[in-house]
N, C-alpha and C positions, 0 to 999 in steps of 0.2 A: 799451208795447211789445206788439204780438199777433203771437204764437206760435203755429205750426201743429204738428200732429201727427208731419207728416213731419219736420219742425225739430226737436223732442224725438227722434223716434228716430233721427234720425244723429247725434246731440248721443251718445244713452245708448251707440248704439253706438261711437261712439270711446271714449268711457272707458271702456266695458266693453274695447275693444283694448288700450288703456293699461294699467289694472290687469293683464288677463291678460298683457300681454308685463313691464311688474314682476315680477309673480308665478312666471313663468316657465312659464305655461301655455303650450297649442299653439293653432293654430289649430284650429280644430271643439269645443272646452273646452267653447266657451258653450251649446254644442246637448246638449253633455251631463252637463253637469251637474244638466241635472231631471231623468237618467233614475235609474231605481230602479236600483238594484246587482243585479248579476247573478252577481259574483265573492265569492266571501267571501275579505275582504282577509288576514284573520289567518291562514287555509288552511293546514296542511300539504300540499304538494303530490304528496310521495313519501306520504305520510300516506294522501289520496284515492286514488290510482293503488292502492296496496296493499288497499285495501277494497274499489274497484272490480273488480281481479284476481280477488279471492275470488270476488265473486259474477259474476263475469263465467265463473270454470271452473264452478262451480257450473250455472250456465244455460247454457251452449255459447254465450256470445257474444263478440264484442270489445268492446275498453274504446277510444272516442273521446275525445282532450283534446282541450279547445280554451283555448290556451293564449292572454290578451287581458287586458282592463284594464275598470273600471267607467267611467272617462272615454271609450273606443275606441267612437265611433258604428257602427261596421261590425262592433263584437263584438254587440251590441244585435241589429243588424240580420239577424246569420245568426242568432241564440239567438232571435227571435220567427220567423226561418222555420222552425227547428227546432218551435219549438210552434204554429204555426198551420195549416202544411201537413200537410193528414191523411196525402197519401201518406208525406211525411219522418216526421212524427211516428211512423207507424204502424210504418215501418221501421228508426226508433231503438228502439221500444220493442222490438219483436221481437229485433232482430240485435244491439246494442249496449248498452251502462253508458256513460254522458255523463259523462265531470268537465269541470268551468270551473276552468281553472289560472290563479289572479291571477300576473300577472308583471310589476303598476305598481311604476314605481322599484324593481328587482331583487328582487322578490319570488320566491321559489322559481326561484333563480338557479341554485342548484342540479340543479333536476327540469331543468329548460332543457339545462344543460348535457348532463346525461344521455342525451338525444335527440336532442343534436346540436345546439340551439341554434337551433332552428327558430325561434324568434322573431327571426332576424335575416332573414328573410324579409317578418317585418311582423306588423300586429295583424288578426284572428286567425288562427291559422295551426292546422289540426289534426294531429293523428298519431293512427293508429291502430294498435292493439298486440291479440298474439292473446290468449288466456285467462292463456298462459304467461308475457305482460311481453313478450316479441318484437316491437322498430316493426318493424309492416308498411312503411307509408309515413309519409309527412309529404306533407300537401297546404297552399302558400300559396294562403290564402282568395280573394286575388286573382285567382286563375283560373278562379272560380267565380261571380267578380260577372259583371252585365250592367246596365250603365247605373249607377244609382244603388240600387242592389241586389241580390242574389243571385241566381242564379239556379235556379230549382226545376227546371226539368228537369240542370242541370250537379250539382245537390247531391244531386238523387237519385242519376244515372248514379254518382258516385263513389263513394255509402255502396250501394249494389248491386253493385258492383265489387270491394267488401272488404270483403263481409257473408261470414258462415262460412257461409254458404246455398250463395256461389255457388261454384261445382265449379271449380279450377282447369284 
C-alpha cells in the first residue's frame, strides 16, 4: 500500500481532533501546545497585583494585567507584540508594571471577580489600575486585533491613552 504525506497528515490530524475533543480540549489546543508558558500557573494573582502596586507607586506608573491562559494563542500573540514592538515595549517599560494573570480552569477566580470578571469578555482581556489598585479601564483585546493579529498602532493608541503621562 503507498502512502502519501498528505495521506498521513489528515490521518494525524483527525486523531489529533479526536483525542483533543476526548480530552476536552478546544479548538486552536494543537497550535498551542508547543508554545512556551507565558503564565505562571501556580500564581498568586492578588499576590502579583500587590507587588506590582508597590513598585508601581514607587515609580509613578500603572500596573497592566493581562488576564489569559498558557494554551490562549491570542495571549502569546499580544505578549510577543508587547516584547517585540520597540515603540510598545519602550512604553510598557516607561509608563507601566505588566502582570500575566493565569485564569486556566478558574485559576485566580477570585482576582477575576474582583475587577469585574473581565474574563467574560474573552482571552485576553486587560485592565488597567492606577498606583492606588484603582481599574481605570478594562480593555477586550478583541478590539485591538486586526486580521490575524494585534494591532500595533490600536495597542499603542490605548497604552498612550492610560499612560500617567498623559494629562487628562
Amino acid at each position: 500500500m503507498k502512502t502519501n504525506i498528505r495521506q498521513l497528515s489528515i490521518a494525524f490530524m483527525l486523531l489529533a481532533s479526536s483525542l483533543f475533543a476526548c480530552n476536552g480540549l478546544q479548538a486552536g489546543d494543537a497550535a498551542s501546545l508547543a508554545l512556551p508558558p507565558i503564565y505562571d500557573e501556580s500564581a498568586d494573582g492578588s499576590k502579583q497585583i500587590a507587588d506590582a502596586l508597590a513598585l508601581a507607586g514607587k515609580d509613578g506608573k500603572r500596573v497592566l494585567l493581562q488576564f489569559g491562559a498558557n494554551w490562549c494563542p491570542w495571549c502569546h500573540k499580544l505578549h510577543a507584540l508587547f516584547d517585540s514592538d520597540k515603540d510598545i515595549a519602550a512604553l510598557l517599560k516607561r509608563d507601566y508594571v505588566v502582570v500575566l494573570i493565569d485564569v486556566n480552569k478558574g485559576h485566580n477566580g477570585q482576582t477575576d471577580a474582583k475587577y469585574g470578571k473581565p474574563t467574560k469578555l474573552g482571552l485576553p482581556v486587560i485592565v488597567v489600575l492606577d498606583a492606588d489598585g484603582k481599574q481605570l479601564t478594562t480593555k477586550d483585546s478583541g478590539e485591538l486585533e486586526e486580521g490575524k493579529h494585534h494591532s500595533p498602532e490600536k495597542v499603542l493608541a490605548f497604552l498612550k491613552k492610560w499612560s500617567p503621562q498623559t494629562k487628562a
